[in-house]
NUTOR-950360 format. One record per residue: x, y, z of N, C-alpha, C, O, CB in turn; residue in one letter. Coordinates in pm, whole numbers, padded with zeros to 5 digits, always signed. Each point is the difference from the previous one (the first is absolute). Glycine has a CB too. Layout:
<nodes>
XYZXYZXYZXYZXYZA/...
</nodes>
This chain:
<nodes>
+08163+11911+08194+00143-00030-00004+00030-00112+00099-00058-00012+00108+00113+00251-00174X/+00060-00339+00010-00034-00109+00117+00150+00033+00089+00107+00056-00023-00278-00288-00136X/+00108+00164+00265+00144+00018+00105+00142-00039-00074+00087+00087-00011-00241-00165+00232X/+00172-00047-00270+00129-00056-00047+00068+00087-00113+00120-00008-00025-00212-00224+00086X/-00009+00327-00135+00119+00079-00069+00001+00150+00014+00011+00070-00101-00012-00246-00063X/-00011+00233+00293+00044+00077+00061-00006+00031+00175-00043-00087+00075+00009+00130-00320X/+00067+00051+00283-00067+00053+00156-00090-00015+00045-00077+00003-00097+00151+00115+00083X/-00153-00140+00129-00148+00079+00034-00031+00098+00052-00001-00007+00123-00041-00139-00114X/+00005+00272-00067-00002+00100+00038-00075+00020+00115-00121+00011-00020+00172+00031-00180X/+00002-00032+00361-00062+00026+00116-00008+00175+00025+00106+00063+00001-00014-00322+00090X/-00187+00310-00076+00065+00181-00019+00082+00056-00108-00018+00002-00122+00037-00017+00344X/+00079+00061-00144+00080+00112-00023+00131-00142-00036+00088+00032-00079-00203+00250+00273X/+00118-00372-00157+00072-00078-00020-00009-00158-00065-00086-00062+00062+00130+00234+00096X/+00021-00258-00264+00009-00102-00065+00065-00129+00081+00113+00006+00049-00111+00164-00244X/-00077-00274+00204+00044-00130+00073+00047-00113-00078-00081-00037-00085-00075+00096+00240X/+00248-00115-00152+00012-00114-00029-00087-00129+00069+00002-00005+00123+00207+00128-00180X/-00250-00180+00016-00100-00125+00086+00037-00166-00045+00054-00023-00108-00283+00216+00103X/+00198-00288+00086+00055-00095-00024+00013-00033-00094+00110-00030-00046-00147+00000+00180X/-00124+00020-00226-00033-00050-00134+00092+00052-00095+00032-00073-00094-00259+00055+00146X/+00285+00160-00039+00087+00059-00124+00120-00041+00014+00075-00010-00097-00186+00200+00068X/+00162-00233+00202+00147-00026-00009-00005-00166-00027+00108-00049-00034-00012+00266+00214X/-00182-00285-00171+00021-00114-00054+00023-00013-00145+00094-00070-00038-00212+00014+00217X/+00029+00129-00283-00007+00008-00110+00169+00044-00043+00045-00051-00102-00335+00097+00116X/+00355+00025+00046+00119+00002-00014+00099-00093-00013+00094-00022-00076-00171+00164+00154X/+00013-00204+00049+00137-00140+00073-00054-00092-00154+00083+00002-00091-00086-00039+00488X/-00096-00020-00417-00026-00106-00100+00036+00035-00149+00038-00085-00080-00219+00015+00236X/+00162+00217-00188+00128+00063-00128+00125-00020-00003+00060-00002-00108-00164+00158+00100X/+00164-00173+00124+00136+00004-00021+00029-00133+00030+00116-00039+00007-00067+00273+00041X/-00126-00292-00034+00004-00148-00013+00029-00080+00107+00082-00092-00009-00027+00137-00187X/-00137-00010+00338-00004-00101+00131-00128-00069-00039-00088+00061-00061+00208+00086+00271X/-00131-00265-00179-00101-00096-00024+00010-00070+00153+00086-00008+00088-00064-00029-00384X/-00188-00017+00271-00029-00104+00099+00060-00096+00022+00006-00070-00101-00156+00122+00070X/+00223-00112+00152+00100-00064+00041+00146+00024+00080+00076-00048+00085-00208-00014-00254X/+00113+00174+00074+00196+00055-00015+00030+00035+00142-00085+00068+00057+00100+00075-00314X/+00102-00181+00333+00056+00057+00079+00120+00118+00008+00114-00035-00030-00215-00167+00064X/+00075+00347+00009+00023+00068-00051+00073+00116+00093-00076+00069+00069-00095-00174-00227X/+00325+00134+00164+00040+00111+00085-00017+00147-00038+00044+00040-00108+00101-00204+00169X/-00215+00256+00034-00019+00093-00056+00028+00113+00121-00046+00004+00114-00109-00129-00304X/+00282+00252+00093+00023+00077+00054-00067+00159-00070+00012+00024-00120+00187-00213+00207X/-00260+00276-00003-00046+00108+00011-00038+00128+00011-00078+00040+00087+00112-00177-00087X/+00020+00212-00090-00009+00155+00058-00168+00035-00001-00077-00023-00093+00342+00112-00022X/-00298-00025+00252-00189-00012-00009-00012+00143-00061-00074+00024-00095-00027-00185+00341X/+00192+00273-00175-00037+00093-00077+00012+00023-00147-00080+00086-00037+00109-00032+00232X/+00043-00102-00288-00018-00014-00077-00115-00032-00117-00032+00043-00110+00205-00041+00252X/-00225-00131-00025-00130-00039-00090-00094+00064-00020-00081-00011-00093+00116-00143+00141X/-00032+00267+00087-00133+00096+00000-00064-00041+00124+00022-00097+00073-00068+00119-00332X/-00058+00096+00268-00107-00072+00087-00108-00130-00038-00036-00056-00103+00059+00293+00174X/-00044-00246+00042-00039-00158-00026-00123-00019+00110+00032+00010+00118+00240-00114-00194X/-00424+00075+00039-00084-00049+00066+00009-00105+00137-00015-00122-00006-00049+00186-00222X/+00093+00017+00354+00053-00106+00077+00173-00070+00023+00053-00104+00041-00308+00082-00118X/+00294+00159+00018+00172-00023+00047+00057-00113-00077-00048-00066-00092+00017+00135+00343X/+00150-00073-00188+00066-00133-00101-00050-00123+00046+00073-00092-00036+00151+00194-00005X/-00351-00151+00127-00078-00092-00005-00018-00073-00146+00022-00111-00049-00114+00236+00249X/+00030+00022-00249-00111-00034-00119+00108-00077-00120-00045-00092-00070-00155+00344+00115X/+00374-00196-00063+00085-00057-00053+00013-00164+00051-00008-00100-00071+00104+00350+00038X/-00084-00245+00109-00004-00149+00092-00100-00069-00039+00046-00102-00052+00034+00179+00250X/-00200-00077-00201-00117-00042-00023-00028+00001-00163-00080-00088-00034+00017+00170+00279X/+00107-00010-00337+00035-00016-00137+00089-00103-00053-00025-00068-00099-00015+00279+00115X/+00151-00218+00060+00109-00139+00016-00074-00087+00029-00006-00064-00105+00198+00145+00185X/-00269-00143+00007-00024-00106+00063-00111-00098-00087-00013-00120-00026+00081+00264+00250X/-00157+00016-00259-00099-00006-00141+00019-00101-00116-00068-00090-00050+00063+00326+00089X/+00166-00165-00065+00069-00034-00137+00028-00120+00040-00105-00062-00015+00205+00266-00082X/-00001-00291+00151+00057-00103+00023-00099-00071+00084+00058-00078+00075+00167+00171-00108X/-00355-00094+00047-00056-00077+00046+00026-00110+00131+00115-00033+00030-00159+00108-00255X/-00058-00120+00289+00021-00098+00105+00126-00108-00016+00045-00055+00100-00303+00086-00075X/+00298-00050-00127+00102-00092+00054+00198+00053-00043+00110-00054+00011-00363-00167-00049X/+00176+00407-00033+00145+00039-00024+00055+00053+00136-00060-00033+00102+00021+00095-00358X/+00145+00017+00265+00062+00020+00128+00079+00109-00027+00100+00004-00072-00103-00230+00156X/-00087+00378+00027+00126+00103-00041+00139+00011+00127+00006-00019+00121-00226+00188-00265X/+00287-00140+00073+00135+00026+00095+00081+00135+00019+00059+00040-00101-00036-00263+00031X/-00012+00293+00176+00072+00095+00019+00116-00014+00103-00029-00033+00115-00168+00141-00193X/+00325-00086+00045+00108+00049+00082-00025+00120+00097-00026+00113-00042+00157-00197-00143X/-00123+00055+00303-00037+00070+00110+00148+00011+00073+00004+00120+00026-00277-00208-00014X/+00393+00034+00034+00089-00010+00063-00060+00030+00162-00085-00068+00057+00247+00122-00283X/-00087+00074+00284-00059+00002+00159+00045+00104+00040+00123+00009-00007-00130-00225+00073X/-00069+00335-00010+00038+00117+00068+00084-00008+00107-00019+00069+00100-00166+00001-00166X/+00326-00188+00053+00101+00030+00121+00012+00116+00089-00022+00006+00121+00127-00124-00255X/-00048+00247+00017+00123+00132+00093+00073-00026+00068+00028+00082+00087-00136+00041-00064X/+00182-00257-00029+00160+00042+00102+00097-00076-00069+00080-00076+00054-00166+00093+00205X/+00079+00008-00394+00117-00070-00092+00141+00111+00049+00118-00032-00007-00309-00069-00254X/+00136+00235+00311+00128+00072+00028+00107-00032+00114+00119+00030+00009-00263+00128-00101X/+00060-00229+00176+00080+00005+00148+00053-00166-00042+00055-00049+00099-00234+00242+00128X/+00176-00305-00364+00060-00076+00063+00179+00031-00024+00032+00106-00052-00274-00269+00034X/+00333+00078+00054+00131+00012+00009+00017-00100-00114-00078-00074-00059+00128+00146+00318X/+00102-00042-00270+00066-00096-00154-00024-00137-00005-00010-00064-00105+00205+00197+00092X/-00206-00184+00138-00066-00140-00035-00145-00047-00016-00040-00116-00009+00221+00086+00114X/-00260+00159-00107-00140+00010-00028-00090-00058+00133-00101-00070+00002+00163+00041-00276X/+00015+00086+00380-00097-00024+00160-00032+00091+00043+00041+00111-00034+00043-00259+00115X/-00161+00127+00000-00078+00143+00065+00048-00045+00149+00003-00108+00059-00262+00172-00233X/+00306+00107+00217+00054+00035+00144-00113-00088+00045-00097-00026-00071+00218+00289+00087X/-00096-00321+00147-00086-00045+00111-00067+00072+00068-00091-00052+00065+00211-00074-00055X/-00108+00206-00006-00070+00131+00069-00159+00045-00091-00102+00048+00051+00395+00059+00025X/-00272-00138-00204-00086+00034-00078-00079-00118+00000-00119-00024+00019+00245+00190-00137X/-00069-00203+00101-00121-00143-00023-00137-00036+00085-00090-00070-00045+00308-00034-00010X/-00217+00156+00168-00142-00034+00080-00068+00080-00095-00089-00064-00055+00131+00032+00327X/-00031+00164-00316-00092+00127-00097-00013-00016-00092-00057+00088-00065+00101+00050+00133X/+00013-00289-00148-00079-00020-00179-00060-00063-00002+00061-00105+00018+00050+00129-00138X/-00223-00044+00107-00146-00084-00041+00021-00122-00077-00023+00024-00119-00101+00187+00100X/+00145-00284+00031+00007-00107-00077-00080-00013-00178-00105+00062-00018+00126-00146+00301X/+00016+00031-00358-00028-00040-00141-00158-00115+00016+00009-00123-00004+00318+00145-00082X/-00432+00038+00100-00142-00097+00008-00063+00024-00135-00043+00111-00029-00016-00089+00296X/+00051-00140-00362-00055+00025-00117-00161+00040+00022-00070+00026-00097+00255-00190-00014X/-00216+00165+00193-00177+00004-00017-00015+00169+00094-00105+00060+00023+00009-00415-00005X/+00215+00391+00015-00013+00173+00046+00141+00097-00025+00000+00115+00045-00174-00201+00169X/+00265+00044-00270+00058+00085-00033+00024+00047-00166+00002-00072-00100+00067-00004+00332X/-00051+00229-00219-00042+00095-00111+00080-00054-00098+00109-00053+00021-00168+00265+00097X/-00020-00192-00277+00063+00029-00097+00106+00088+00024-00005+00106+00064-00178-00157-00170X/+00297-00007+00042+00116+00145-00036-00070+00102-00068-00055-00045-00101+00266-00090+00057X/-00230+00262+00064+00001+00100-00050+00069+00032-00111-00043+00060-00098-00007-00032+00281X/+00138-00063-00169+00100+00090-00162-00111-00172-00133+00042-00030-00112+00417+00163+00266X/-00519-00166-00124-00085-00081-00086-00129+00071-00030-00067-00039-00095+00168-00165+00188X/-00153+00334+00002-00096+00051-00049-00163+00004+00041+00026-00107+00055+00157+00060-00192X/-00288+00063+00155-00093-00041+00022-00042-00122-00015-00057-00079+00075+00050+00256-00096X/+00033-00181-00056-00086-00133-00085+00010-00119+00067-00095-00078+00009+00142+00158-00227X/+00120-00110+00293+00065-00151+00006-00152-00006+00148-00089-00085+00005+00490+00071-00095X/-00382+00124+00183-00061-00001+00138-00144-00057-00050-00038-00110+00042+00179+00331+00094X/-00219-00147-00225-00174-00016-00034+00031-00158-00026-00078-00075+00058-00040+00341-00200X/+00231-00336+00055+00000-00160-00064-00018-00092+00150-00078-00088+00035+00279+00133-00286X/-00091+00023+00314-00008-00075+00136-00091+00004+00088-00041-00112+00029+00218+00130-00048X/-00230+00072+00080-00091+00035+00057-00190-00028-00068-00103+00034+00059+00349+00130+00025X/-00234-00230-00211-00096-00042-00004-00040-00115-00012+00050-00083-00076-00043+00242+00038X/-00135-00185+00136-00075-00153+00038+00026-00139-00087-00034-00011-00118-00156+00170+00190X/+00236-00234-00017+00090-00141-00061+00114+00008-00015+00057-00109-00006-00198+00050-00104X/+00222+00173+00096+00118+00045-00032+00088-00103+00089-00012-00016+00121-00061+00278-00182X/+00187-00344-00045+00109-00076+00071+00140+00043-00012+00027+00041-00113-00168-00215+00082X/+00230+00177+00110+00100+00044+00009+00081-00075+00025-00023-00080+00091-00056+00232-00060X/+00253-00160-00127+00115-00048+00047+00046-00001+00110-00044+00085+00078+00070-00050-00234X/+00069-00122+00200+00115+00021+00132+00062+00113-00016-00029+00102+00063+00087-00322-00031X/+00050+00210-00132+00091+00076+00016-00023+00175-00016-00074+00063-00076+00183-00297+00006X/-00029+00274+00156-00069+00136+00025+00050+00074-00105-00093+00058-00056+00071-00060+00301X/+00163+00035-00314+00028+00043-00097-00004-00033-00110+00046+00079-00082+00022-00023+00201X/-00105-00143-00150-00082-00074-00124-00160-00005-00005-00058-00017-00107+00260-00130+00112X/-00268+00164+00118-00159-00020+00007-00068+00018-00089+00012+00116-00040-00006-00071+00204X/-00083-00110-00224-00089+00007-00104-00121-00013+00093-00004-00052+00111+00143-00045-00325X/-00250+00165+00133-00143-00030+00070-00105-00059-00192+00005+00030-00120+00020+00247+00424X/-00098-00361-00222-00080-00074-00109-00146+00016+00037-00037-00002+00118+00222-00175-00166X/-00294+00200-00086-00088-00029+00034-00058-00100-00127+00042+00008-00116-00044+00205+00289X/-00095-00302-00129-00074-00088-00088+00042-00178-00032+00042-00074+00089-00074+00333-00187X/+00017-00287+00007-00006-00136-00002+00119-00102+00052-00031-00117+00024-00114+00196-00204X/+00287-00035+00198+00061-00022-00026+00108+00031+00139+00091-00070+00045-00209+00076-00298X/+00080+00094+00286+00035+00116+00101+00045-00079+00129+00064+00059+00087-00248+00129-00182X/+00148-00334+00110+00152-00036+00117+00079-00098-00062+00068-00057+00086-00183+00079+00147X/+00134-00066-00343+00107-00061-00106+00075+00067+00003+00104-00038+00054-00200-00051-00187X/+00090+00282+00054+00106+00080+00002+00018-00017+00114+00050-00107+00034-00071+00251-00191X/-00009-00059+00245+00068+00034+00142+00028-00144+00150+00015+00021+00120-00168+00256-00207X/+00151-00359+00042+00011-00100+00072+00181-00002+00044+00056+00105-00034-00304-00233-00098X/+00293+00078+00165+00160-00042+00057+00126+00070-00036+00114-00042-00021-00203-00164+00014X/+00031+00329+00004+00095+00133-00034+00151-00033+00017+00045+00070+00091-00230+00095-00002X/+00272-00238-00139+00141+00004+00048+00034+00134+00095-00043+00105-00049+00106-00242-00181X/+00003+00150+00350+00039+00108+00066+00114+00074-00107-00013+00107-00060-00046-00228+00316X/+00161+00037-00256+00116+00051-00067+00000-00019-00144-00067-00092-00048+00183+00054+00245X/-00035+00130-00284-00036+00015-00116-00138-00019-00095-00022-00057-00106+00235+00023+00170X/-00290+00108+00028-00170-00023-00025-00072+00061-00104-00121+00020-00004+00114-00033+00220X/+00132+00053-00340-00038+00008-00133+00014-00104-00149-00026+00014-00120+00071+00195+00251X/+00014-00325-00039+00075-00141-00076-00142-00074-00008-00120+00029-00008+00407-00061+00127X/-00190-00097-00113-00147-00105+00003-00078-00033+00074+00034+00014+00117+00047-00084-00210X/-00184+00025+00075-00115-00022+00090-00027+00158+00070-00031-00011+00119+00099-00277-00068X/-00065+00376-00082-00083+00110-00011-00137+00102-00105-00019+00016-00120+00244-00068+00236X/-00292+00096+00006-00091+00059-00121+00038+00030-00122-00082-00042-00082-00007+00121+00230X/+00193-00016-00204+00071+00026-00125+00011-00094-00076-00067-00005-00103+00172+00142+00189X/+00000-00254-00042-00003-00113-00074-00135-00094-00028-00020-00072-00098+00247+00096+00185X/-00319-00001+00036-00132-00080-00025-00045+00105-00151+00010-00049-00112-00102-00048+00432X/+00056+00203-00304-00042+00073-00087+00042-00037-00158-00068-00014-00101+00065+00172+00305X/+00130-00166-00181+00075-00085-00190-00042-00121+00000-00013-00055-00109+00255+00148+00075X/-00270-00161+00146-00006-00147-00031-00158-00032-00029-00043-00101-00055+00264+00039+00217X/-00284+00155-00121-00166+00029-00036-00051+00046-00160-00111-00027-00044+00112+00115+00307X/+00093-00020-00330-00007+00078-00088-00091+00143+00026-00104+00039-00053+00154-00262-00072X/+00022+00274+00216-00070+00107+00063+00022+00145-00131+00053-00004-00111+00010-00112+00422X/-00121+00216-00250+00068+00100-00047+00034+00137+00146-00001+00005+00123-00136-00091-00409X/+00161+00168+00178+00007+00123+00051-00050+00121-00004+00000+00052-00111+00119-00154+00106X/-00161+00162+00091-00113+00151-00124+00093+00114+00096+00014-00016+00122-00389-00071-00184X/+00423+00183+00000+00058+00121+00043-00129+00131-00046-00011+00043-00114+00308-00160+00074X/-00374+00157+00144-00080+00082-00045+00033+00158+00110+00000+00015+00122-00189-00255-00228X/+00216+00347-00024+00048+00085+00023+00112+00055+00095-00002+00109+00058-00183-00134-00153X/+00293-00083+00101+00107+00015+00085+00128-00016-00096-00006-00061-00107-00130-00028+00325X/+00273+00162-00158+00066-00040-00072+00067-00220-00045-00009-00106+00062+00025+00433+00035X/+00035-00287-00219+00032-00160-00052+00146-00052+00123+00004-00118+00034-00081+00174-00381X/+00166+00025+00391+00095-00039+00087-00066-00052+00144+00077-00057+00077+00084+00228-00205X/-00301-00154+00168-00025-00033+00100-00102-00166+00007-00084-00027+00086+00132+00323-00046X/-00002-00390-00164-00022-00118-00002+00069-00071+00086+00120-00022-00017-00179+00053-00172X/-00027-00088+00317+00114-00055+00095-00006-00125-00018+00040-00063+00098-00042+00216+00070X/-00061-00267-00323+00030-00105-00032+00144-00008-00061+00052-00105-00041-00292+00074+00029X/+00296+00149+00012+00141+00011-00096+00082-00074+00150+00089-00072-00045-00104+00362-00174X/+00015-00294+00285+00085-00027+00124+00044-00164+00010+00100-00049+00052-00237+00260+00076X/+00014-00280-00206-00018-00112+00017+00124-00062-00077+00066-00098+00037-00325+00125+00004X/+00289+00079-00204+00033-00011-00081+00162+00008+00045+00090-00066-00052-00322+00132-00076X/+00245+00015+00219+00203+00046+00012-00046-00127+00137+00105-00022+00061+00036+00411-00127X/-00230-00454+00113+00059-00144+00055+00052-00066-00082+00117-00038-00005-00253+00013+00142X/+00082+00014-00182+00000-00148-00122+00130+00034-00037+00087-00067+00056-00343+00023-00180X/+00321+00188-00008+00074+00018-00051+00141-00060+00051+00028+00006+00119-00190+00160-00186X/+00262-00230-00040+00087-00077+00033+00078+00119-00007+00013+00020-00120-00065-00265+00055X/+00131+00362+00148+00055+00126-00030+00116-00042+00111-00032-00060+00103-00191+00253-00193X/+00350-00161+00064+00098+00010+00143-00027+00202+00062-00028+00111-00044+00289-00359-00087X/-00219+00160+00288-00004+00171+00054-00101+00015+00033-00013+00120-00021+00139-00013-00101X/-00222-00141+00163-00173+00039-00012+00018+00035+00187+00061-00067+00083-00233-00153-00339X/+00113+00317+00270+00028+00075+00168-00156-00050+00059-00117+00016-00033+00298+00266-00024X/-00099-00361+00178-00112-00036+00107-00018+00078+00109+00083+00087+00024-00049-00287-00077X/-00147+00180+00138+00033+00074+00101-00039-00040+00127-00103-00034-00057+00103+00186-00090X/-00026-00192+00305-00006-00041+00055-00058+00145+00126+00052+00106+00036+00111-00339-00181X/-00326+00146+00187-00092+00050+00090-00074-00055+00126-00076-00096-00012+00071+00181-00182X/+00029-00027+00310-00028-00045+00133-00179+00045-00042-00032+00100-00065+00316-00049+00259X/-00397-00169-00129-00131+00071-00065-00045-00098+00119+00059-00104+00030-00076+00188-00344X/-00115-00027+00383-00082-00055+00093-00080-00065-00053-00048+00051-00101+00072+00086+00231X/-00077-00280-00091-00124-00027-00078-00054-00058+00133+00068-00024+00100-00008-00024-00383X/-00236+00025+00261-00092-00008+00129-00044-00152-00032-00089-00035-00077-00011+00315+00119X/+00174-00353+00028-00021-00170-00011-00071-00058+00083+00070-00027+00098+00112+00006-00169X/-00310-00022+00086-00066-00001+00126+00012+00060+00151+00033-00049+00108-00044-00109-00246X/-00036+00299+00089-00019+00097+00097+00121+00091+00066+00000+00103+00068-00181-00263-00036X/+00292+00066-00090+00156+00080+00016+00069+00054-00084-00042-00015-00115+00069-00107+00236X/+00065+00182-00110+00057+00105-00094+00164-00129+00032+00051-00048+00101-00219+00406-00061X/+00199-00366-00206+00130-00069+00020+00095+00091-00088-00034+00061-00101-00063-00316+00141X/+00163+00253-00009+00116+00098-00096+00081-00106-00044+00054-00084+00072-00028+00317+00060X/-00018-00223-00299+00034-00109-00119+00088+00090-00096-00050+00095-00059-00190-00252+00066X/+00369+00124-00020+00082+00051-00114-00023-00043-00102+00008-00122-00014+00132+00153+00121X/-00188+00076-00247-00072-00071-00129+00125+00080-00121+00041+00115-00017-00384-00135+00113X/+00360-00078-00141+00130+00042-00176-00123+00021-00116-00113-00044-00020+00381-00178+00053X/-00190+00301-00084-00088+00022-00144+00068+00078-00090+00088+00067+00054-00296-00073+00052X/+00198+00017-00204+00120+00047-00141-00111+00135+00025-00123+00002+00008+00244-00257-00251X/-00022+00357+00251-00035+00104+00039-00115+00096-00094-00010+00017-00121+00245-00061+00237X/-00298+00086-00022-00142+00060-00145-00012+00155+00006-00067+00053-00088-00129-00273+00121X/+00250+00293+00057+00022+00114+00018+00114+00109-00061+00030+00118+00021-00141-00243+00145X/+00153+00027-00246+00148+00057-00127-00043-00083-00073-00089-00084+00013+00325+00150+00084X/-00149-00034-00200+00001-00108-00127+00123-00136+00027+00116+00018+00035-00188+00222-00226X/+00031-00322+00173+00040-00125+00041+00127-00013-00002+00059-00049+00096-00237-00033-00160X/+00251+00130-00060+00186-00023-00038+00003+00168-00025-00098+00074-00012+00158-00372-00153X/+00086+00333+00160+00053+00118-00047-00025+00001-00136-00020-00114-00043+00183+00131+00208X/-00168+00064-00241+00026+00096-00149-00184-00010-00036-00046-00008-00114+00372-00088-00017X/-00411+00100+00262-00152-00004-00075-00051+00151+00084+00039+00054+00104-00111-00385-00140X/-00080+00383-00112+00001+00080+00083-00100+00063+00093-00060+00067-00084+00202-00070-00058X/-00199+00028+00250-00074-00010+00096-00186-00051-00056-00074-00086+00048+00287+00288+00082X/-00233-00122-00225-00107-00052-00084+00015-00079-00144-00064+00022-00102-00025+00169+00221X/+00212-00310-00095-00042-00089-00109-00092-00075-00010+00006-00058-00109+00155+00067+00091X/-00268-00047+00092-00093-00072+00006-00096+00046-00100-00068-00073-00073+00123+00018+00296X/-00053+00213-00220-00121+00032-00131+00070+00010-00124-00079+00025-00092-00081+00117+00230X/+00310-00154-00185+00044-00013-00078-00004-00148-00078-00012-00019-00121+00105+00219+00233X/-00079-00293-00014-00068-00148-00067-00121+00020-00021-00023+00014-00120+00146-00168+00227X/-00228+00162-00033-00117-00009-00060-00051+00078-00120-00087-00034-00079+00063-00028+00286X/+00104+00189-00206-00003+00073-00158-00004-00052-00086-00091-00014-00082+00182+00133+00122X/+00067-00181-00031+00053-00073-00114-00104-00108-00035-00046-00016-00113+00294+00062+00179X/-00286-00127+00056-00128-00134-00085-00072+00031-00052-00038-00059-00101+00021-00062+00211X/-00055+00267-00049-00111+00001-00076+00038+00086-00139-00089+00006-00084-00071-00030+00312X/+00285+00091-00256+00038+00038-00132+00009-00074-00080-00030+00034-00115+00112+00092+00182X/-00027-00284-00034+00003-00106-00029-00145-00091-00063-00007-00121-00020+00210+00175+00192X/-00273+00013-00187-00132-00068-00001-00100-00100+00093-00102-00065-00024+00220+00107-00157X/-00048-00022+00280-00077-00101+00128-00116+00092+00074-00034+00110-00043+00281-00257+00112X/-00299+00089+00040-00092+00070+00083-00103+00037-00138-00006-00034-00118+00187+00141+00354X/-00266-00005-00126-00074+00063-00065-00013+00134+00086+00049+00000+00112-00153-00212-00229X/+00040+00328+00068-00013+00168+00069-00163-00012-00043-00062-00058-00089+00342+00240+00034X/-00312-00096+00167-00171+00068-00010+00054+00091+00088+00115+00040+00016-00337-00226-00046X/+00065+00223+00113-00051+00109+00052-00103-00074+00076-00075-00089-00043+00133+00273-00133X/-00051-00125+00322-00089-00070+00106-00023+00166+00089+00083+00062+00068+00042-00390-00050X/-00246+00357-00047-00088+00104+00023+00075+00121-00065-00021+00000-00121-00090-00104+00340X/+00212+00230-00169+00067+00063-00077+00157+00010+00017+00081+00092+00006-00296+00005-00022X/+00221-00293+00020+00181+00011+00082+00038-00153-00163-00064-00094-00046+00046+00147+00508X/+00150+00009-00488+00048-00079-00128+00028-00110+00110+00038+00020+00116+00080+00156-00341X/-00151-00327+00151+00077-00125+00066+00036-00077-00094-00027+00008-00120-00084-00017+00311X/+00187-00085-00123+00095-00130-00062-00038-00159+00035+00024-00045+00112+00172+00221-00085X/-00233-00227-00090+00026-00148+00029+00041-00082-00050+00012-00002-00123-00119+00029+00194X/+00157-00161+00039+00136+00001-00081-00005-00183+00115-00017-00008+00122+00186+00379-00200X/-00145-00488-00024+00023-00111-00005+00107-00030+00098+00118+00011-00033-00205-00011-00187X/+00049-00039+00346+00129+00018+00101+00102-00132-00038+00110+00015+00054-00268+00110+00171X/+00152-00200-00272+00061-00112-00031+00157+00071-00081+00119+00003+00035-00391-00177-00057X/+00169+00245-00142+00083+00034-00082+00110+00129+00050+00115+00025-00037-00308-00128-00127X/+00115+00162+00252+00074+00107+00044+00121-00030+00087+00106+00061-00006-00313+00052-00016X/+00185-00191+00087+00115-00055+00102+00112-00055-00071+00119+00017+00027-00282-00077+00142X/+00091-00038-00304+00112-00070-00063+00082+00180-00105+00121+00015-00015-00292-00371-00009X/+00089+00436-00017+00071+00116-00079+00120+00062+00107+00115+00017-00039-00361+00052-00114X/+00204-00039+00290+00035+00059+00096+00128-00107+00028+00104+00033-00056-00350+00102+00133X/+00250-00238-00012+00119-00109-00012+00079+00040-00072+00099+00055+00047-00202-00222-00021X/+00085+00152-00183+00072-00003-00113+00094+00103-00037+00101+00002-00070-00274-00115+00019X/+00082+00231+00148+00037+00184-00050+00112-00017+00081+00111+00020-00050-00345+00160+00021X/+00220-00224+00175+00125+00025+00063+00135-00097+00014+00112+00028+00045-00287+00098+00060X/+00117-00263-00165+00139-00069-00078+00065+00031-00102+00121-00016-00016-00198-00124+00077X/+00010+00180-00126+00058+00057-00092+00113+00102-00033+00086+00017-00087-00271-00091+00090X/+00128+00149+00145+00148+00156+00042+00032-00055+00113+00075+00075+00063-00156+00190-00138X/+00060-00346+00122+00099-00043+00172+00030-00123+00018+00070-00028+00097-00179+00174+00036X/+00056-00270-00237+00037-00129+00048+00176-00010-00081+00070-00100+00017-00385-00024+00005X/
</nodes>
């Protein structure tokens, strides 16, 4: 029985291994070249020969030396609670927050395992901006992440927009469809009135100092305008792919999506001019 069309039975227990999860990624149609964002549920996929490495290393497989994978990582802040209405943080606090260092501070968590293993592994390049951070690995990998706009660091000249302007895609493997955080790129762009910003006091480590920098950004923690609803994001991507776009497989034993980030942004645009412009 060969690895790529099933498990490998180790014991008492079945592995997924690189060779089978690649055989996956190239079914659902990632090819050599492609630059590619990919978000993750690991348990889902199963166990896996060597942790979500071996997923990593199946990606890198697929898209070859000069494709480029990309994961949204943002940044394990914890003190979005203590700032005040103008989005500053008391003085008192401030000697005790660690500054924003792309080459040591954590994946956000509410992103999952996966974003930390993307970052944390060897070559791995990373954005400026801390709530936007993308981490890259492979051919390509300081193009995306190069000159991160601070403010509104889901517009242009960001990983996102590099990503459409690449003809990138997207692979959602075994996570929900509302947690596409290329949709964000999409309520920039959107010509909508009302769209809620929000404004954040954030440390960043600029040769060896910690500077405290007020950064704007159309808010990503609600839904952008009133009458939307907290998970419309997987409701657009439904709709495209009901629509006949993307494509669905299966990457070890977790359903996924991929999905033409170009076209998606322009569907996603369209969805929300359509009810708010």
């Amino acid at each position: 029985m060969h690895a790529y069309s099933s498990t490998l039975p180790v014991g008492d227990t079945a592995y997924w291994t690189r060779y089978a999860l690649g055989k996956h990624l190239q079914q659902i149609g990632l090819q050599p070249g492609d630059a590619v964002m990919v978000h993750a549920g690991l348990r889902a996929i199963g166990p896996m020969l060597n942790g979500p490495d071996t997923l990593i290393d199946a990606l890198l497989d697929t898209v070859g030396p000069t494709g480029t994978l990309l994961c949204y990582v943002n940044w394990e802040q914890q003190y979005e609670d203590a700032l005040d209405e103008e989005g500053r943080i008391p003085d008192a606090l401030k000697p005790h927050i660690p500054p924003f260092d792309p080459a040591r501070s954590r994946a956000s968590r509410d992103h999952g395992a996966f974003a930390e293993f993307v970052r944390t592994t060897p070559g791995a390049q990373r954005s400026g901006n801390p709530g936007a951070s993308v981490a890259a690995i492979g051919g390509r990998a300081n193009w995306f992440t190069a000159n991160h706009p601070l403010d509104y660091g889901y517009g242009p000249n960001s990983p996102f927009a590099r990503l459409v302007s690449a003809a990138g895609n997207v692979l959602m493997i075994g996570c929900p469809l509302d947690t596409m955080s290329l949709l964000h790129h999409a309520e920039h762009l959107a010509q909508i009135p009302g769209k809620h910003s929000c404004r954040m006091e954030v440390p960043l480590l600029l040769s060896g100092q910690t500077l405290w920098r007020m950064i704007e950004e159309f808010d990503t923690a609600e839904p952008v305008v009133d009458g939307l609803e907290p998970d419309y994001f997987g409701t657009i991507v439904d709709e495209f792919l009901v629509a006949g776009n993307g494509r669905r497989g299966q990457v070890g034993n977790a359903p996924a999506v991929l999905v033409p980030a170009a076209d998606m942004v322009a569907f996603a645009v369209d969805w929300l001019e359509q009810r708010f412009g």
